[in-house]
C-alpha positions as CSV (number, residue, x, y, z in Angstrom):
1,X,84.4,97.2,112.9
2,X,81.3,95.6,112.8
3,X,80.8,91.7,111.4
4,X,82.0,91.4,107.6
5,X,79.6,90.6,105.2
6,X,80.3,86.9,105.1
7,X,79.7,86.4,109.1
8,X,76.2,88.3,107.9
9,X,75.4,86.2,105.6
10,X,76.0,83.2,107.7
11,X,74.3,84.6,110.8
12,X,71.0,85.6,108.3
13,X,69.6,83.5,106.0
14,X,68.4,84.2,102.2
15,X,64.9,85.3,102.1
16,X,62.6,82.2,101.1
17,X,63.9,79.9,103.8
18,X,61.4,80.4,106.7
19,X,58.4,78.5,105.9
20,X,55.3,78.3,108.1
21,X,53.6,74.9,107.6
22,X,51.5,74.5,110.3
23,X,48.9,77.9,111.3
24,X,49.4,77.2,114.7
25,X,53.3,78.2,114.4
26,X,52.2,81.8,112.9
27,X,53.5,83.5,116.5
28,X,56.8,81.7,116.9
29,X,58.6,83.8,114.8
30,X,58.9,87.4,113.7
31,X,58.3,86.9,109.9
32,X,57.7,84.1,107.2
33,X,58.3,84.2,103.7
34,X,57.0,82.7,100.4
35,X,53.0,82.7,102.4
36,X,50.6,82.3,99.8
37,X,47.5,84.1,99.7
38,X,44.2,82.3,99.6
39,X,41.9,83.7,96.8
40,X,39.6,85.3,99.7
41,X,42.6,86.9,100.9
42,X,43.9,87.7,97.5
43,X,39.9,89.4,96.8
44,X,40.0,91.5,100.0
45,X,42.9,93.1,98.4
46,X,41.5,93.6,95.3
47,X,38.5,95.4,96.6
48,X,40.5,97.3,99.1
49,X,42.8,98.8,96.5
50,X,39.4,99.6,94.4
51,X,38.0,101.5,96.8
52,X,41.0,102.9,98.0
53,X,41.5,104.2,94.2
54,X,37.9,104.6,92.8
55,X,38.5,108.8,93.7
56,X,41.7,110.4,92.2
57,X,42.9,113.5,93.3
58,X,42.5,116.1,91.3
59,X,45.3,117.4,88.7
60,X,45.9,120.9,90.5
61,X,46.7,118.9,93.5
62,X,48.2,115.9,91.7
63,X,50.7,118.7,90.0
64,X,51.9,119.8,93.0
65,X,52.5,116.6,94.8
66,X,54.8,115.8,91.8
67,X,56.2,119.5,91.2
68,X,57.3,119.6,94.7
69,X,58.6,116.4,95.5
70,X,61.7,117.3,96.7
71,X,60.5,119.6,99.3
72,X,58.7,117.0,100.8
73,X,61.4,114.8,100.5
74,X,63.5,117.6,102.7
75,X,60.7,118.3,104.8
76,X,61.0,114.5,105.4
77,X,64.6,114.4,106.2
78,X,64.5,117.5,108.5
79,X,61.7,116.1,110.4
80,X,63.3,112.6,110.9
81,X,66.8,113.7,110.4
82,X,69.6,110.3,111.0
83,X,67.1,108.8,113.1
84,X,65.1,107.2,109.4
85,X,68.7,105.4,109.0
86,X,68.4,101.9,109.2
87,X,71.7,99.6,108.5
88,X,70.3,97.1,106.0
89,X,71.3,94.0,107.4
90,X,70.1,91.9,105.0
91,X,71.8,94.0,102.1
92,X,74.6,91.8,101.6
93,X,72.6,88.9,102.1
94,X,70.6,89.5,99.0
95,X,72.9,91.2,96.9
96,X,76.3,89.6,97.8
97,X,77.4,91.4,94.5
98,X,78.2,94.9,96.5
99,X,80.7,93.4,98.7
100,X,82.3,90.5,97.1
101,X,84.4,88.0,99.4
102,X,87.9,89.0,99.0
103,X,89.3,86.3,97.6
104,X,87.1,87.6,94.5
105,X,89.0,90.9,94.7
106,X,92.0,89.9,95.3
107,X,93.2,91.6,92.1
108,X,92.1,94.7,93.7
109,X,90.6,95.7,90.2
110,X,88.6,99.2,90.2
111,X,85.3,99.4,90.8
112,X,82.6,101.5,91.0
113,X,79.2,101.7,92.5
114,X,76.0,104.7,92.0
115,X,73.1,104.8,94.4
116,X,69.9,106.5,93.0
117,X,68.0,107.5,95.7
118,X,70.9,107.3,98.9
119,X,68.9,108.9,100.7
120,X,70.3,109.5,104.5
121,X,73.2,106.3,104.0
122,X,70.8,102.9,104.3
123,X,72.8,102.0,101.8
124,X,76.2,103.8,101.3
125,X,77.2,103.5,104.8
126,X,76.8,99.7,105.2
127,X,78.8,99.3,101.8
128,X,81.7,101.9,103.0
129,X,82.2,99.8,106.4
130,X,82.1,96.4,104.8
131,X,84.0,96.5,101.9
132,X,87.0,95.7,101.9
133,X,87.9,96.8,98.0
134,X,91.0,99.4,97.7
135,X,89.7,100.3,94.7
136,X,85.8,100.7,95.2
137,X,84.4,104.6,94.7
138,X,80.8,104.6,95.6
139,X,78.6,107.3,94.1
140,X,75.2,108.5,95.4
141,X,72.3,110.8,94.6
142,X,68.9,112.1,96.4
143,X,66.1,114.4,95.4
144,X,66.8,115.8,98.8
145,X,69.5,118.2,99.7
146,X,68.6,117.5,103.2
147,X,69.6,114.0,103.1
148,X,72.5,114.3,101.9
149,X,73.6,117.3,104.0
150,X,72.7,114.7,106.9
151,X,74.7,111.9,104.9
152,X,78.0,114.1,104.6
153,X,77.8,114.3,108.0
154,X,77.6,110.5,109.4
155,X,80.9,109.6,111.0
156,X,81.6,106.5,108.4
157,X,81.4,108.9,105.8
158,X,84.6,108.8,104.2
159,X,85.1,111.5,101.0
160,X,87.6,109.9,99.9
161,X,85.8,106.9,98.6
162,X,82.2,108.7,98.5
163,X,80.8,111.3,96.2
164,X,77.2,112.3,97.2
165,X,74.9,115.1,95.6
166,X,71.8,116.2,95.2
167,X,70.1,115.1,91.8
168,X,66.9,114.8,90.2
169,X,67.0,111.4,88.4
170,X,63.8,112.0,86.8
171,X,65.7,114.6,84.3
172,X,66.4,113.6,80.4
173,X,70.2,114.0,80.9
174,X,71.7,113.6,84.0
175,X,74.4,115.7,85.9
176,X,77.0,113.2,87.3
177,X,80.4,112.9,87.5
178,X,81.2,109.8,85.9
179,X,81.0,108.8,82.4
180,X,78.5,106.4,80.5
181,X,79.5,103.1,80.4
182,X,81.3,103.6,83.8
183,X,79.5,102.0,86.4
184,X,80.0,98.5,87.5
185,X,76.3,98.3,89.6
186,X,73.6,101.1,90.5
187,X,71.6,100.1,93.2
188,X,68.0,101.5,93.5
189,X,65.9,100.6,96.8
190,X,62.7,101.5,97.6
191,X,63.2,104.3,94.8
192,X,61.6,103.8,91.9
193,X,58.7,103.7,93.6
194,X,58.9,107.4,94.6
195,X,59.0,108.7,90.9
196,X,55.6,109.5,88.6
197,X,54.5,106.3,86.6
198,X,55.6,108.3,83.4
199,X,59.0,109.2,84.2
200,X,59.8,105.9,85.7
201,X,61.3,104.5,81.9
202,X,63.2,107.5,81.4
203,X,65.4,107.1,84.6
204,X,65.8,103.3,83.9
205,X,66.7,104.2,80.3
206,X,69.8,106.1,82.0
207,X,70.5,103.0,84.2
208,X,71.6,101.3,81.3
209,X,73.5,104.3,80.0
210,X,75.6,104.7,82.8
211,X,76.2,100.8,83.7
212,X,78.9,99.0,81.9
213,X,78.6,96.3,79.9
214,X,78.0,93.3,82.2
215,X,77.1,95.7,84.8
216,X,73.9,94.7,87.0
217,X,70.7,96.7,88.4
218,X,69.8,96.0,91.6
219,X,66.2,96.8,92.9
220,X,63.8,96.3,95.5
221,X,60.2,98.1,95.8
222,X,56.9,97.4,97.1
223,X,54.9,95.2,95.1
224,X,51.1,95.3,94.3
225,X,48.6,94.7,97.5
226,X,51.3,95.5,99.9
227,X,50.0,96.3,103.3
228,X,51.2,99.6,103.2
229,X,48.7,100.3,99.6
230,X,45.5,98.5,101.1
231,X,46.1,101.3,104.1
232,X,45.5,104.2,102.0
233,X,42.4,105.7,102.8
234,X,40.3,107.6,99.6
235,X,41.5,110.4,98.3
236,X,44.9,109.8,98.8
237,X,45.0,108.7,94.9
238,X,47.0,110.3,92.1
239,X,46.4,107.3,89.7
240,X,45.9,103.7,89.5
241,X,48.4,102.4,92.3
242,X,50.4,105.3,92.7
243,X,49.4,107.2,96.0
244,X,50.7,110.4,98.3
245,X,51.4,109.6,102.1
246,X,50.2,111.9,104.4
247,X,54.1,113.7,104.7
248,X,53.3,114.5,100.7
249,X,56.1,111.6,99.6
250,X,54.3,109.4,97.2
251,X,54.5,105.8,96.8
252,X,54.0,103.2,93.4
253,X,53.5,99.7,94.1
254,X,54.2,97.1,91.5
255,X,53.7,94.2,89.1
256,X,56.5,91.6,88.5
257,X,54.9,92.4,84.9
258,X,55.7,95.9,84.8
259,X,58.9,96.4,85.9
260,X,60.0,93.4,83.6
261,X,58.2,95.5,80.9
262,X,60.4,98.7,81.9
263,X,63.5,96.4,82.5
264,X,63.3,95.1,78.9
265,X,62.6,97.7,77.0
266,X,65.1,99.8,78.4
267,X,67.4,96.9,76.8
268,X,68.7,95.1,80.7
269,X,68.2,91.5,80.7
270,X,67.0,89.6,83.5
271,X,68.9,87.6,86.4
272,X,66.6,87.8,89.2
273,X,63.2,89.2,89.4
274,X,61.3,87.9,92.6
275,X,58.0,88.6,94.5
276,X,58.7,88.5,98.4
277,X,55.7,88.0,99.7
278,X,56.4,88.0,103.6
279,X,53.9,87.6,106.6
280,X,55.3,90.0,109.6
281,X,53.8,89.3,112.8
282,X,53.8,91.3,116.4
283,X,53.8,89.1,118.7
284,X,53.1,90.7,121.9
285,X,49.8,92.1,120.2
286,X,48.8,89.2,118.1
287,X,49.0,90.9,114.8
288,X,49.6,89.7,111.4
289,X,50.9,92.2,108.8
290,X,51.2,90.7,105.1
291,X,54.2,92.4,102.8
292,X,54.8,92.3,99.2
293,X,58.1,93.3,97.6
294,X,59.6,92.5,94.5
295,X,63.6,91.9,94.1
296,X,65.2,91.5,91.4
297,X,68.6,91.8,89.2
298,X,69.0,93.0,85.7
299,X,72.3,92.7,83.4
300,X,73.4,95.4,80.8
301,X,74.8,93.2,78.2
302,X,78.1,92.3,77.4
């Protein structure tokens, strides 16, 4: 078995502790976090994004982005197949919740955890070969039947303390086979982002339906002026920071604002909302790549 959780942790510190101080250290090192932008940096963005935006695509074309989002999603999958898994190394690291140190669980108390979005096992797999619980049943859905054919059939899949299907979260009711009130965290990565801007409360309305009281929401997603948005060329637009890659997957990017906005109103309260804003660098060719994600925690209450 791989390192547990714990020797993670130790190996890998929390984002927010690798702070460049002196300019002339920016190659030393594969990333740095907390880099604040200068406000010319922080207007370059502003005017790439406007002219990145200033030409929406039109609503025939918009539809069927949106209609036929999970074929693209499976076209995705089948293209890529397991080779888009990634073990999340840092997983644990920032959300030490999913696999608590075992003198925590000693009590080997039931537990119970829903992925939206599992996609091909980032997630779930990671979780299934650290954990330690007895008791834990991990849940997870996709858009894509392709991912989760290619999930099911991962070696550390284990059945017996995994149910995957194929769901559309974006739907009023949801078809899962747990109760309300049941789950203990649901974990959404890089997910939320995927969905239309006007369906995005609905599916975090059922969140909060399906956690129990006390239970958490964890989430990470691009934030606004990510690298990835100031590449979009025109016409790659469906609305005001919502875009469709070239693959036909589409893509949000966020305010701390508005996802406290949706967080809030879908009655979560907040633990942890932070804006990662991380400089990447590639060394061997001198480049600097400037990423924004936003992390954060919300509580159904008690």
């Amino acid at each position: 078995m791989s390192d547990t959780p714990t020797e993670e942790n130790e190996k890998r510190p929390q984002f927010g502790t690798r702070l460049l101080t002196d300019s002339d250290d920016v190659f030393k090192h594969n990333a740095w976090d907390h880099v604040q932008w200068d406000e010319e940096q922080e207007l370059a963005a502003q005017a790439a994004v406007a002219k990145n935006s200033a030409s929406k695509m039109e609503a025939e074309q918009k539809d069927r982005f949106q209609t036929d989002a999970p074929k693209f999603w499976d076209s995705f999958y089948g293209i890529h197949d397991n080779r888009f898994f990634k073990d999340r190394h840092w997983l644990f690291t920032e959300f030490p919740e999913l696999a608590p140190l075992a003198a925590e669980t000693k009590e080997q108390q039931h537990r119970s955890i829903f992925e939206l979005g599992c996609g091909v096992g980032n997630t779930i797999l990671p979780l299934l070969n650290y954990s330690s619980e007895a008791k834990l049943k991990v849940f997870g859905c996709d858009f894509s039947a392709r991912a989760i054919e290619i999930l099911r059939g991962q070696p550390q899949f284990d059945e017996k303390r995994c149910n995957v299907f194929v769901m559309d979260a974006t739907l009023d009711q949801w078809q899962v086979p747990f109760e309300e009130n049941s789950q203990d965290i649901i974990v959404m990565i890089f997910v939320l982002s995927a969905i239309e801007p006007k369906k995005m409360q609905r599916v975090l309305d059922n969140c909060y339906r399906y956690l129990k009281p006390g239970g958490l929401l964890l989430f990470r997603d691009y934030g606004r002026y990510d690298l990835a948005q100031l590449r979009f060329k025109s016409g790659k637009c469906l609305e005001d920071n919502f875009y469709v890659r070239g693959d036909g997957t589409m893509v949000y990017f966020f305010t701390e604002e508005e996802l406290r906005g949706m967080m809030t109103q879908a009655g979560l309260t907040e633990e942890q909302l932070i804006v990662d804003r991380r400089l990447q660098v590639n060394r061997s060719r001198g480049l600097k790549m400037y990423r924004v994600w936003i992390q954060t925690k919300f509580k159904k209450p008690l």
